[in-house]
N, C-alpha and C positions, 0 to 999 in steps of 0.2 A: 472429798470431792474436789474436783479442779475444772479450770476450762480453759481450756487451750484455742487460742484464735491467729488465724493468718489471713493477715490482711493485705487487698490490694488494692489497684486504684479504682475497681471498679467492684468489687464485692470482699464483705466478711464472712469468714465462715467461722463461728463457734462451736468447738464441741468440748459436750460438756463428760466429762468422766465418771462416775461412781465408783465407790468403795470395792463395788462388788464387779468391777468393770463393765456394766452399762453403759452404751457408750449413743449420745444424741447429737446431732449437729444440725444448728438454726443459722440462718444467715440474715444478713443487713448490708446497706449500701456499706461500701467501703470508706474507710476510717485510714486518713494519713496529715499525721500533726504538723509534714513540712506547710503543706496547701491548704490547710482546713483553721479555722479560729476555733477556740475553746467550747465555744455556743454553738456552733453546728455538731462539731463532735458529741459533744451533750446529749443534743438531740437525738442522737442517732441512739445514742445509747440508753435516755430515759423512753425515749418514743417507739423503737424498735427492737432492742435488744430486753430489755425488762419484761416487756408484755410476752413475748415468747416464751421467755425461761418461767413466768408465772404460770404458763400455760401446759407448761411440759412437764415441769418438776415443780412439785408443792414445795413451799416453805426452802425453795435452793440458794436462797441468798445467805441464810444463817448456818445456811452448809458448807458453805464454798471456800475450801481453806488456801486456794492457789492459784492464780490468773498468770498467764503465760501467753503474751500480747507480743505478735509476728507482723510486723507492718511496713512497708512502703515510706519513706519520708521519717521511719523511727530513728532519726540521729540522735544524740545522745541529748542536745540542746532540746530537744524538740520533740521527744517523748518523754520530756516532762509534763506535759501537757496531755495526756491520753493516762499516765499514770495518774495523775491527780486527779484525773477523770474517774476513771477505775477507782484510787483509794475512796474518794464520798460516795461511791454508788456498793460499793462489795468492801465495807469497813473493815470485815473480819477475814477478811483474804491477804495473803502479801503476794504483791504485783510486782511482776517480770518485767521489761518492757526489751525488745531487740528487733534488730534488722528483719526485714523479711528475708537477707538475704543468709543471715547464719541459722535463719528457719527454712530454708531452701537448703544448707548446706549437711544441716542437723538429718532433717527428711531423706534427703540424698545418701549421707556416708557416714552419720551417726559420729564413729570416731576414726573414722580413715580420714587420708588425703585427697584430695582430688577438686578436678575445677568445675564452678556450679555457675548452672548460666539460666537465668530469670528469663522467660518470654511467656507473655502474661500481654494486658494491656500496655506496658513499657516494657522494661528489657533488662535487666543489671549482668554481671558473673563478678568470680573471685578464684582465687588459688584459697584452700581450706587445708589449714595441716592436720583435721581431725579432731582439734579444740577449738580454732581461730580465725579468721581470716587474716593469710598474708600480704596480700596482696587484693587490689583493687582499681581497675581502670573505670573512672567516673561514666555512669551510663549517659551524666549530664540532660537528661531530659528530651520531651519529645521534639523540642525545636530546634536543642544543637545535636541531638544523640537518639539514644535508646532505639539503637539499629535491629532492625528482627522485631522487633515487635509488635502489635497490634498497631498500636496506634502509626508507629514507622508503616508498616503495610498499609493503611490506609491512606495514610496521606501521599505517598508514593506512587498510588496504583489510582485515588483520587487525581493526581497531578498529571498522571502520565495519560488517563483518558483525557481531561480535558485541555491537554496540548495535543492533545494527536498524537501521541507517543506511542499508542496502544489502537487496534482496531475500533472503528462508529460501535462495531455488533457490540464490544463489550461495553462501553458509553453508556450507552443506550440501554443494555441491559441495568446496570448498575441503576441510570437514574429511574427505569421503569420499578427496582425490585424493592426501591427505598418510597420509592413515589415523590422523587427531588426534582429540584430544576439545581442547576450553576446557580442562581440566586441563594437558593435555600444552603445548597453546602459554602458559601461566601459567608452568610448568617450564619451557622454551627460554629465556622470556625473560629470568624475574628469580633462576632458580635457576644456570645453565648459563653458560658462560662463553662468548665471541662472537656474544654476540645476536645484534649486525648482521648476521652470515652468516646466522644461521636467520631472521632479519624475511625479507631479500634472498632466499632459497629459497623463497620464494611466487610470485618473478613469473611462473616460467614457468605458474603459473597464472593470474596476471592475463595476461597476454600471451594462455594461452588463451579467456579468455573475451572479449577487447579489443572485441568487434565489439558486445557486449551494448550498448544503450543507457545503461543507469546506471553502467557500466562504462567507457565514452567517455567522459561526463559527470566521472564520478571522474580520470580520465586526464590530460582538461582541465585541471580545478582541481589536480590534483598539478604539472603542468606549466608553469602560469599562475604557481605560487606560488614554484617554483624560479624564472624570469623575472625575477618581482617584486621579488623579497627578495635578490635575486645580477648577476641581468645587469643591471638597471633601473638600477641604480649605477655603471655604466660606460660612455664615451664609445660608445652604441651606432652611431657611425656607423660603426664598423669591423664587417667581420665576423665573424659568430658561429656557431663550426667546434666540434664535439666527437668526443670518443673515449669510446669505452665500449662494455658490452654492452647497457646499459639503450639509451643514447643509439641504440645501433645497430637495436634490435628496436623500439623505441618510437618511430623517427625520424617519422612518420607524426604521429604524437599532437604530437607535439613541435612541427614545421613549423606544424602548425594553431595551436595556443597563441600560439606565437610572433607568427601573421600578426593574431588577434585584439586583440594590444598593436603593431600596428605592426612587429615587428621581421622581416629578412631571417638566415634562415641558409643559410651556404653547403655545408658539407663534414662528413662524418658516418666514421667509422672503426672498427673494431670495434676492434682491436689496435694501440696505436703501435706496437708492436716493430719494425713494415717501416721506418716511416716513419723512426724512429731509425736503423735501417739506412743507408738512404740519407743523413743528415743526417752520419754518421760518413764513410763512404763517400769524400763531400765534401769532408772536413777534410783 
């Protein structure tokens, strides 16, 4: 039995495998060792993640011979800290620990080539020769970077209503849908701890208003700029595949941007978690 987990900045999702291929998947807040200390991670994992898997599978801890940990912030320094976590909670397992984004690539193209691009609550890509990553332009985070993504969209389209950059009607709606003033999102941002997540907690309202005209328009140029600044730097003759929920619900916007600069995308995914499925499956 195994369990395979791909983490992001805002949700975990675990699934757990059987012998027999039975296949479950539990979720937990998200799990990333660059921003998170030992003792919150912990948490999440004796508090949230244990009680579930007791719940679902009898006796699955002295089953569990493989953990294969997908995450956000897993640099090499720094998923040390999530393994060590994993080794004294799942003794009898031996633990994995990688990128979310060559679990993004893995999901994607297994063992082809091709460029993979994260939009999710942040945003990463890479060039993948089908074992590796070659290449990598830093997504550098929601303050200097992570173009395209959740949290970029929010903070963008938060910025743009309250400059006036964007029509009252949509303002307005935004602060009626959330039930905000300007005070309260001044407070999320610079007072409160995981911006990112509350920027990224806007789109299901930009999503709702997509069809507006100055809202395409904004979509465009948010999408154009990810491109620009991320894919435009890599051998775009490979194709260009993403996983995400932004990437999934915006695929529409996205396609267009793309075809404006010339480029082809082929493959769009809500969840790696299947695709790592299969990818393990295989081995």
């Amino acid at each position: 039995m195994i369990i395979i987990a791909d983490s992001g900045a805002t949700k975990t999702d675990w699934m757990i495998v059987s012998e027999d291929d039975v296949t479950k998947i539990i979720n937990t807040e998200g799990i990333n060792p660059f921003h998170q200390s030992e003792d919150y991670m912990r948490r999440i994992i004796t508090t949230s993640l244990l009680p579930q898997i007791e719940n679902n599978i009898d006796k699955t801890n002295d089953k569990i011979t493989s953990i294969y940990f997908y995450g956000a912030g897993c640099l090499p320094k720094s998923a040390i800290k999530i393994k060590k976590i994993l080794n004294e909670t799942f003794s009898n397992a031996v633990i994995h620990t990688e990128t979310d984004l060559i679990g993004a690539a893995r999901a994607l193209y297994s063992n082809t080539p091709g460029i993979v691009c994260i939009l999710g609550t942040g945003s990463n890509s890479c060039m993948y020769d089908g074992v590796k990553i070659t290449r990598n332009i830093s997504p550098l985070g929601y303050i200097l970077g992570d173009e395209g993504s959740g949290a970029y969209l929010g903070k963008k389209f938060i910025a743009d209503c309250l400059k006036e950059q964007l029509p009252e009607y949509l303002k307005q709606g935004l602060l009626t849908e959330y039930n905000l003033t300007t005070e309260d999102i001044l407070n999320n941002v610079y007072r409160q701890p995981q911006a990112n997540r509350f920027l990224a907690s806007i789109t299901p309202y930009i999503y709702k208003v997509r069809n507006d005209s100055n809202v395409r328009t904004f979509l465009h140029n948010c999408f154009t700029e990810f491109f620009k600044r991320n894919i435009m730097n890599y051998d775009t003759t490979l194709d260009i595949s993403f996983v995400g929920s932004v990437a999934w619900y915006f695929q529409e916007e996205i396609k267009e941007s793309a075809i404006t600069l010339g480029l082809k995308t082929r493959k769009f995914i809500k969840e790696p978690i299947w695709g790592l499925k299969e990818f393990h499956k295989n081995k």
